[in-house]
SEKOL-858998 format. One line per 4 residues: number of its first residue (from 1); their letters; for each residue x, y negated, z negated of N, C-alpha, C. Coordinates in nm, 4 decimals, decimal comma, always signed. Example, Ala and Ser with C-alpha at 12.3 -4.5 7.8 and 13.67 -1.06 7.14 Angstrom:
% residues 2
1	AS	+1,3190/+0,5690/-0,7800/+1,2300/+0,4500/-0,7800/+1,3200/+0,3300/-0,7800 ~ +1,2850/+0,2250/-0,7080/+1,3670/+0,1060/-0,7140/+1,2900/-0,0030/-0,7870
END
This chain:
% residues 147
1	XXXX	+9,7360/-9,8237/-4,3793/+9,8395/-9,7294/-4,4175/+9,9314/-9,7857/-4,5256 ~ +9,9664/-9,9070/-4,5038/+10,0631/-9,9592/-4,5940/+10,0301/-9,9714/-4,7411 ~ +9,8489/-10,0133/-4,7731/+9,7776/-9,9616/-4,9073/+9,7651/-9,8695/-4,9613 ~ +9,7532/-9,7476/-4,8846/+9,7604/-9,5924/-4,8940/+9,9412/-9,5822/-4,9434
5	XXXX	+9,9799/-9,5887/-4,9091/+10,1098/-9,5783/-4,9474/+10,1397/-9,6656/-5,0703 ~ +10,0976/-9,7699/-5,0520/+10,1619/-9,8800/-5,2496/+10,0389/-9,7914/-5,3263 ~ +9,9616/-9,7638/-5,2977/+9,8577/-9,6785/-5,4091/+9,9314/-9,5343/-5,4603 ~ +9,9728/-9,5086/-5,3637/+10,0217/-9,3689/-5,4000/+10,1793/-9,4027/-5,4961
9	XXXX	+10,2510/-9,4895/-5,4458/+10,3738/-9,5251/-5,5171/+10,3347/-9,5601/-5,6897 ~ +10,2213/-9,6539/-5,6562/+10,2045/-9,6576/-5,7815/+10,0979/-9,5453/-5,9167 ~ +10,0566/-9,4535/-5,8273/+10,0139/-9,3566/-5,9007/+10,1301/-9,2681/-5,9683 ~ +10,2254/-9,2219/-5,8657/+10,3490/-9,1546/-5,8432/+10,4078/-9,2142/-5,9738
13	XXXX	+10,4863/-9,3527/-6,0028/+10,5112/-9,4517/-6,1082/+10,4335/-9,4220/-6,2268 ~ +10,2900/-9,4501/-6,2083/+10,2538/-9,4042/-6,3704/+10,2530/-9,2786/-6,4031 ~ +10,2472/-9,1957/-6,3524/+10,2684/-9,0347/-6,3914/+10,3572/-9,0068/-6,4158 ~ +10,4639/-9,1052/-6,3635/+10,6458/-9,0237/-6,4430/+10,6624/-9,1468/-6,5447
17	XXXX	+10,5956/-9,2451/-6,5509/+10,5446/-9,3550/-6,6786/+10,5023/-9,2615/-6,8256 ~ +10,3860/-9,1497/-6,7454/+10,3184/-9,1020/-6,8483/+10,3827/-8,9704/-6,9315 ~ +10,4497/-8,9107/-6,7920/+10,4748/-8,7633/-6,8411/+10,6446/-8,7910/-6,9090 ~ +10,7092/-8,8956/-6,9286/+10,8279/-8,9473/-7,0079/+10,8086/-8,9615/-7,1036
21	XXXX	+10,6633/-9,0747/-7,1716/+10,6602/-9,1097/-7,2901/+10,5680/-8,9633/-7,3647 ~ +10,5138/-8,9386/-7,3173/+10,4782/-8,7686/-7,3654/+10,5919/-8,6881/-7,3892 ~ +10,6917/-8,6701/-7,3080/+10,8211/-8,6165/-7,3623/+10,8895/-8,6667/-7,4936 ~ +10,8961/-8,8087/-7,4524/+10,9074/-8,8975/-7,6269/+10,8553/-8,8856/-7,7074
25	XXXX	+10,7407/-8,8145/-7,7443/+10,6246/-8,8077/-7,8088/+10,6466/-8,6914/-7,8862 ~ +10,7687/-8,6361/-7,9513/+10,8205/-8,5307/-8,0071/+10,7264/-8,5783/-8,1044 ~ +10,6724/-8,4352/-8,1983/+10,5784/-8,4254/-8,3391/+10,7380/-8,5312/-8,4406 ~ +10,7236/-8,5500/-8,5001/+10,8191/-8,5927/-8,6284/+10,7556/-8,6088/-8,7407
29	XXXX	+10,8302/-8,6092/-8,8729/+10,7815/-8,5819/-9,0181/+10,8693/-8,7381/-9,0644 ~ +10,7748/-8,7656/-9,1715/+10,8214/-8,9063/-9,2396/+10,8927/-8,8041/-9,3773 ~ +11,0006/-8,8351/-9,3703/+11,1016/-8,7407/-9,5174/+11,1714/-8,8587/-9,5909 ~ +11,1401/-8,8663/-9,7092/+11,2749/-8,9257/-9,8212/+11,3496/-8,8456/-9,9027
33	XXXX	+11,4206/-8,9233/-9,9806/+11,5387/-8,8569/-10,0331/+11,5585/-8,9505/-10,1594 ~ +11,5459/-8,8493/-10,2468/+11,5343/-8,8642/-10,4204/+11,6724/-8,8443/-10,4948 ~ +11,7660/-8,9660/-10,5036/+11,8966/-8,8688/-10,5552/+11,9272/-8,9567/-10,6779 ~ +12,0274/-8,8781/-10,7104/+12,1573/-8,9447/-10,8447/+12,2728/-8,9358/-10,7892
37	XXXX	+12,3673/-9,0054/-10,7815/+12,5101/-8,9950/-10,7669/+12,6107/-9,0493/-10,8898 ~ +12,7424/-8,9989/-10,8823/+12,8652/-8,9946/-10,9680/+12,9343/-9,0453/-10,9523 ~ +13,0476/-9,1390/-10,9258/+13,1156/-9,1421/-10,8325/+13,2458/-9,2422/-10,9252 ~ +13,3726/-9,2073/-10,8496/+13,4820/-9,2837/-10,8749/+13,5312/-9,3197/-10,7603
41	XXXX	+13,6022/-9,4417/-10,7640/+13,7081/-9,4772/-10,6082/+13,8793/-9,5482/-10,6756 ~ +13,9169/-9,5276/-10,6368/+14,0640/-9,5839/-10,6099/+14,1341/-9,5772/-10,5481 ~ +14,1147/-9,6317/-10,4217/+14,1582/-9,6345/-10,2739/+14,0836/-9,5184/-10,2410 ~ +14,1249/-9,4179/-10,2394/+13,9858/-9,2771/-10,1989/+13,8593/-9,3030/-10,2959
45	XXXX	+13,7378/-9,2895/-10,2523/+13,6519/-9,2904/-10,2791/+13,6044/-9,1747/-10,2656 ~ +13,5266/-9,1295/-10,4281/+13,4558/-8,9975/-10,4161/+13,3068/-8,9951/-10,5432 ~ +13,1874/-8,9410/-10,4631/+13,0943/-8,9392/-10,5746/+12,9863/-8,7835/-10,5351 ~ +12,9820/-8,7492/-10,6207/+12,8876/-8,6502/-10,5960/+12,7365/-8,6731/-10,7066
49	XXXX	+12,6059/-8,5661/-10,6476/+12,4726/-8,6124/-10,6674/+12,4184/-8,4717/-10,6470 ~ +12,3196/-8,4678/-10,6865/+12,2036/-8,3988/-10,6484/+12,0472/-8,4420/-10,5878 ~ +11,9589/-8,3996/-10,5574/+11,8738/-8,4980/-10,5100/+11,7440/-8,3976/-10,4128 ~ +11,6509/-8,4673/-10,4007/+11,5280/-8,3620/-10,3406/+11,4877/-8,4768/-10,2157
53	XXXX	+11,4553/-8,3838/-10,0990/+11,3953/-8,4095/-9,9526/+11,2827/-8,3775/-9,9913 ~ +11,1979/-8,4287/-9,9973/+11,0092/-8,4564/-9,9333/+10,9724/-8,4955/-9,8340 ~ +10,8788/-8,4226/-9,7650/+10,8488/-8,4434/-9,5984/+10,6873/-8,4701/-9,6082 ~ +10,6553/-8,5118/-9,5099/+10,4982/-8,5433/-9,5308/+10,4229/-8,3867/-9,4808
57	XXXX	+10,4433/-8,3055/-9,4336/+10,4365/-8,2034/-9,4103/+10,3848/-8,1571/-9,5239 ~ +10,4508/-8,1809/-9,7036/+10,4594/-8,0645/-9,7830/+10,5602/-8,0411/-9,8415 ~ +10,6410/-7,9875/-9,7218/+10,7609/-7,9454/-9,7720/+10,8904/-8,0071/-9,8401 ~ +10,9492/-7,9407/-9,9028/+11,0248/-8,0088/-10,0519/+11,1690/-7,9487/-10,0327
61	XXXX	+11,2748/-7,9865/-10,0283/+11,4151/-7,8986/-10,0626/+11,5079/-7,9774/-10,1497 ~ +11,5213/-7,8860/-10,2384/+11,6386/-7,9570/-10,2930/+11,7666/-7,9701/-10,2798 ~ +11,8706/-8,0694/-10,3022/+11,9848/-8,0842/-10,2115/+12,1278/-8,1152/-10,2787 ~ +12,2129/-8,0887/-10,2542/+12,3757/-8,1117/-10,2945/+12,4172/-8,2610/-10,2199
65	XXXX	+12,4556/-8,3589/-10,2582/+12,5548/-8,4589/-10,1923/+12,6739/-8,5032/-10,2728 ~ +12,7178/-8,4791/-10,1330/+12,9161/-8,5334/-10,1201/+12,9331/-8,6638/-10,0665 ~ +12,9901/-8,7907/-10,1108/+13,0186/-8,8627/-10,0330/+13,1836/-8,8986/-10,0525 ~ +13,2349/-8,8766/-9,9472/+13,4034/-8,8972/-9,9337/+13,4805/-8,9893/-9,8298
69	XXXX	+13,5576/-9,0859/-9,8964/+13,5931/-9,1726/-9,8225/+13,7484/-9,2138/-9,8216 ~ +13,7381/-9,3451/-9,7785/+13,8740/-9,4051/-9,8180/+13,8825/-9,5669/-9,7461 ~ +13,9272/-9,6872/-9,8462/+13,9167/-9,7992/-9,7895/+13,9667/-9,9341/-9,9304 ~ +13,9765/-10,0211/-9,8868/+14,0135/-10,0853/-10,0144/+13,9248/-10,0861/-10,1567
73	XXXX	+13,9618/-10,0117/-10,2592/+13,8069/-9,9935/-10,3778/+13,8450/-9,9390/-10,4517 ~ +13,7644/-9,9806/-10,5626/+13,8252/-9,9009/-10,7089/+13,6935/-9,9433/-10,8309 ~ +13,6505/-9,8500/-10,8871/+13,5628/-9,8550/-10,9671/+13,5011/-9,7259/-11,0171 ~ +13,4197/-9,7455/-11,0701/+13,3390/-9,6030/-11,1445/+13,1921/-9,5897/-11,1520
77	XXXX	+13,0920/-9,5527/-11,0855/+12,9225/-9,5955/-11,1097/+12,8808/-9,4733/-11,0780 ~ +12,7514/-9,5066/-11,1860/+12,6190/-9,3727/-11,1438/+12,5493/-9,5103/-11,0686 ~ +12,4608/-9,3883/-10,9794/+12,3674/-9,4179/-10,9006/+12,2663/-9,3609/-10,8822 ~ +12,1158/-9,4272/-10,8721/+11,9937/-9,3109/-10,8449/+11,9879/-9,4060/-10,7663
81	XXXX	+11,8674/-9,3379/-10,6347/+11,8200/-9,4120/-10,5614/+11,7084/-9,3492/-10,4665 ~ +11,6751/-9,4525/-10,3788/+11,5675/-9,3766/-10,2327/+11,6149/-9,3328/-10,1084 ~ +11,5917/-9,2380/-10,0365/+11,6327/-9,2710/-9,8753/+11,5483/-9,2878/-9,7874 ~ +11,4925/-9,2968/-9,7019/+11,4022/-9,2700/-9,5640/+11,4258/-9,2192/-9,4443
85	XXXX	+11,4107/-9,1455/-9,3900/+11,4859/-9,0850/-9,2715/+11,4206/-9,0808/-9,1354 ~ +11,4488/-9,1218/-9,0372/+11,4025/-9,1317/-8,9144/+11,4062/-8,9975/-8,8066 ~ +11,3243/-8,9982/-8,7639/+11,3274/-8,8977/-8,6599/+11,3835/-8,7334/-8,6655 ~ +11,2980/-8,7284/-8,7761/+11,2739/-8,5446/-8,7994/+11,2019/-8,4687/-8,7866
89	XXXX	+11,2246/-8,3738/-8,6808/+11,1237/-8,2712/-8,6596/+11,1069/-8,1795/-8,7319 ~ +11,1996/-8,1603/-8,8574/+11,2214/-7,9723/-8,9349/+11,3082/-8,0430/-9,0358 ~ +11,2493/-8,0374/-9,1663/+11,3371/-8,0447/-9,2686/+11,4760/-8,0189/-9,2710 ~ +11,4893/-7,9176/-9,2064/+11,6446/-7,9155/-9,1718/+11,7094/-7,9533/-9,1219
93	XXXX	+11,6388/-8,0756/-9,0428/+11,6997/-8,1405/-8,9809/+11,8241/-8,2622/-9,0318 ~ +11,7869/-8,2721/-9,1993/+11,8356/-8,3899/-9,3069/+11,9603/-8,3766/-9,3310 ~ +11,9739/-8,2651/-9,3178/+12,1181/-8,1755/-9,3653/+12,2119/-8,1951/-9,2758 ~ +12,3290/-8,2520/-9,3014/+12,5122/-8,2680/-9,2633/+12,5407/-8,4005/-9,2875
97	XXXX	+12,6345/-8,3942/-9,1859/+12,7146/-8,5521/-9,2437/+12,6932/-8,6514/-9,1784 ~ +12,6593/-8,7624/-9,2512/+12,6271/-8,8946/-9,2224/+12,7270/-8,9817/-9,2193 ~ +12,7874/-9,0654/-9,1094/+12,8465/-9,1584/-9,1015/+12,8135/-9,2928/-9,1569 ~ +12,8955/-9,3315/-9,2767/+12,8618/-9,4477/-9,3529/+13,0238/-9,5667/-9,4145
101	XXXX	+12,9455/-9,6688/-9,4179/+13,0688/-9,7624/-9,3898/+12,9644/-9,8559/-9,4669 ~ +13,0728/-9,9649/-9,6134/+13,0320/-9,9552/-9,7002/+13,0731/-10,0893/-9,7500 ~ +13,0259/-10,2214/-9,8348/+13,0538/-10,3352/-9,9021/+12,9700/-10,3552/-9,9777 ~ +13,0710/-10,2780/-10,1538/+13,0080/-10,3165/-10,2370/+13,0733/-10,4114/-10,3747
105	XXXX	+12,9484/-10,4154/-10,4828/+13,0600/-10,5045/-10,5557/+12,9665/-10,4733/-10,6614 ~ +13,0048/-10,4722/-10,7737/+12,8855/-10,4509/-10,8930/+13,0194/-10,4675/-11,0679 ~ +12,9150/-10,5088/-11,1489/+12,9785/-10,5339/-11,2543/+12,8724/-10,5042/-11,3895 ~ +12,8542/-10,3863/-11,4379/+12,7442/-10,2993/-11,5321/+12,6336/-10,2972/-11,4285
109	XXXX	+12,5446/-10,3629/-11,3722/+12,4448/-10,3636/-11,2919/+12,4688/-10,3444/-11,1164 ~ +12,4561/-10,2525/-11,0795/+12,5327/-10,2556/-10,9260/+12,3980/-10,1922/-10,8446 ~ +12,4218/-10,2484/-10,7180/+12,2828/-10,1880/-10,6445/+12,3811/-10,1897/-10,4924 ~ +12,2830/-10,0678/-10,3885/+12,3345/-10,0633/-10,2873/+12,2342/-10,0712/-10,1803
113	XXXX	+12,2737/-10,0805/-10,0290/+12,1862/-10,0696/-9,9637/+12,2621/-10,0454/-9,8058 ~ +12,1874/-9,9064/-9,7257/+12,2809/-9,8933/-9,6189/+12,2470/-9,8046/-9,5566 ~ +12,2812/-9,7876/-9,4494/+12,2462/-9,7030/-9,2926/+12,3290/-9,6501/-9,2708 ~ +12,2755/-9,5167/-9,2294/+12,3750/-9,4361/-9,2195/+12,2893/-9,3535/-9,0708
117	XXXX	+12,3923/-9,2690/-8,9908/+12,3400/-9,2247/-8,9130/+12,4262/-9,0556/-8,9075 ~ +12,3303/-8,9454/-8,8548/+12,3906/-8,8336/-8,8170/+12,3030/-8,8148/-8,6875 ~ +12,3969/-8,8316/-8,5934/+12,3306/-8,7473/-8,4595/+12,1896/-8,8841/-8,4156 ~ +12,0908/-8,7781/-8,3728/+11,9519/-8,8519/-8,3751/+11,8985/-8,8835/-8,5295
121	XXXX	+11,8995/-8,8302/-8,5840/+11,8446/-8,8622/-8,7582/+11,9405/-8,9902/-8,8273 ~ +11,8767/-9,0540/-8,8749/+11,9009/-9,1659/-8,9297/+11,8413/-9,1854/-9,0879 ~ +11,9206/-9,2293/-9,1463/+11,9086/-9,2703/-9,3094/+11,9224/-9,3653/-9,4124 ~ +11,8459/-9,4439/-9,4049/+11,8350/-9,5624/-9,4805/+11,8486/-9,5661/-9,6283
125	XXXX	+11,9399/-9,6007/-9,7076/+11,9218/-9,5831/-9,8522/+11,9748/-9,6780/-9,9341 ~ +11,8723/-9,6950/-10,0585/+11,8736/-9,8332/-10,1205/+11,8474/-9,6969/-10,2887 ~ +11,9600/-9,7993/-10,3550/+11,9680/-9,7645/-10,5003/+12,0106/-9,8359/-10,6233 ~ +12,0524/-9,8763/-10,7323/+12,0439/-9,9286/-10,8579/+12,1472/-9,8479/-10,9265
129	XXXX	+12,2245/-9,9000/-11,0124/+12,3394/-9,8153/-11,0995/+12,3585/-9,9299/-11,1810 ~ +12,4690/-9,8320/-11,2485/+12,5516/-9,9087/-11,3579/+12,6987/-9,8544/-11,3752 ~ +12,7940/-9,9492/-11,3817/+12,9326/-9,9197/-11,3859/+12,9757/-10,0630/-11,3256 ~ +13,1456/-10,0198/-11,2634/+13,1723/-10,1481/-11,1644/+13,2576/-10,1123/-11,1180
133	XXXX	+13,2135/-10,1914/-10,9445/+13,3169/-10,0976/-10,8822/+13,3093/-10,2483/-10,7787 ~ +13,4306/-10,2244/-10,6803/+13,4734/-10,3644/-10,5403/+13,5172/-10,2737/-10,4609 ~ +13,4787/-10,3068/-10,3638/+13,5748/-10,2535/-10,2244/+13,4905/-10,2658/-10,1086 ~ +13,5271/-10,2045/-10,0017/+13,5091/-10,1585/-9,9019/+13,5442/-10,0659/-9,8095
137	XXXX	+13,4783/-9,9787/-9,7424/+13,5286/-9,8241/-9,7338/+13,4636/-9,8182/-9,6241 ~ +13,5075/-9,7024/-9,5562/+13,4228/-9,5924/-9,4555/+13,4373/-9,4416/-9,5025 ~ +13,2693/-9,4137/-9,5419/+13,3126/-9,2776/-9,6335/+13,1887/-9,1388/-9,4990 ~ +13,2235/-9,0456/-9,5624/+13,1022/-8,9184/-9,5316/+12,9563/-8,8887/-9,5884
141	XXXX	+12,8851/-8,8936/-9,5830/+12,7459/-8,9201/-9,6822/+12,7069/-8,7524/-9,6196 ~ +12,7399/-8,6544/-9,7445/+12,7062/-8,5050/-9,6802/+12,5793/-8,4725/-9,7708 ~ +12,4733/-8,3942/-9,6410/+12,3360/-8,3693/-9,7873/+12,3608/-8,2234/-9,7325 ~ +12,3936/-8,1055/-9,8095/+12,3424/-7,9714/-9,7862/+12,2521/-7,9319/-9,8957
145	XXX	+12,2080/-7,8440/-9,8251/+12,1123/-7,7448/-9,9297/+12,1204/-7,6999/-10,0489 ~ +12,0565/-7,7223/-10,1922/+12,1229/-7,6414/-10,2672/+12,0930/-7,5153/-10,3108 ~ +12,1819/-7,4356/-10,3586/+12,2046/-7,2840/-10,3943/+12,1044/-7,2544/-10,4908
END
């Protein structure tokens, strides 16, 4: 009896083993993010961009970004760059505001690199500019749709 019973415990165990990571097992799309940004800071920090979402799916949108902050900084740079985004089920999922917090430093040649998170979706982005800018900030990283 006592085998009958650890057999069954452990059947019991892998089936809520199995039927969890199957729940985890949401479909998701591998999406980046193609942008340019603008941007000035002096003590507020502000840059705006445009930029396109590609999903492995296919699907393509093009996009508006805001990033708005405030923290010790002052400078002036364009920026293009990449993103990568984690854990998307629906293109639409890319869209709102990203919490981002920020140490940079650049002088004609400036590059960035940084994580950002909204919700479950996550956003990695690495880019290259020119201008010069110092500081450090905690800003908004907003991607909406564009018109």
């Amino acid at each position: 009896m006592p085998r009958q019973l650890l057999i069954a415990a452990a059947l019991a165990a892998a089936m809520a083993a199995a039927s969890s990571a199957y729940a985890d097992e949401t479909p998701t799309l591998d999406c980046t993010l193609q942008f340019d940004l603008k941007g000035w800071s002096a003590i507020y920090e502000r840059a705006d961009g445009t930029g396109t979402v590609h999903c492995s799916n296919g699907g393509s949108m093009p996009v508006v970004i805001h990033a708005r902050g405030a923290g010790l900084s002052m400078g002036k740079s364009e920026m293009r760059g990449t993103g990568t985004f984690t854990r998307v089920e629906a293109i639409f999922d890319v869209l709102g505001s990203y919490a981002q917090a920020d140490v940079h430093a650049g002088i004609v040649k400036s590059g960035t690199a940084q994580a950002l998170t909204n919700g479950s979706v996550s956003l990695a982005l690495v880019g290259t500019g020119n201008g010069y800018d110092l500081g450090i900030g905690v800003a908004s990283f907003t991607i909406s749709a564009a018109k």
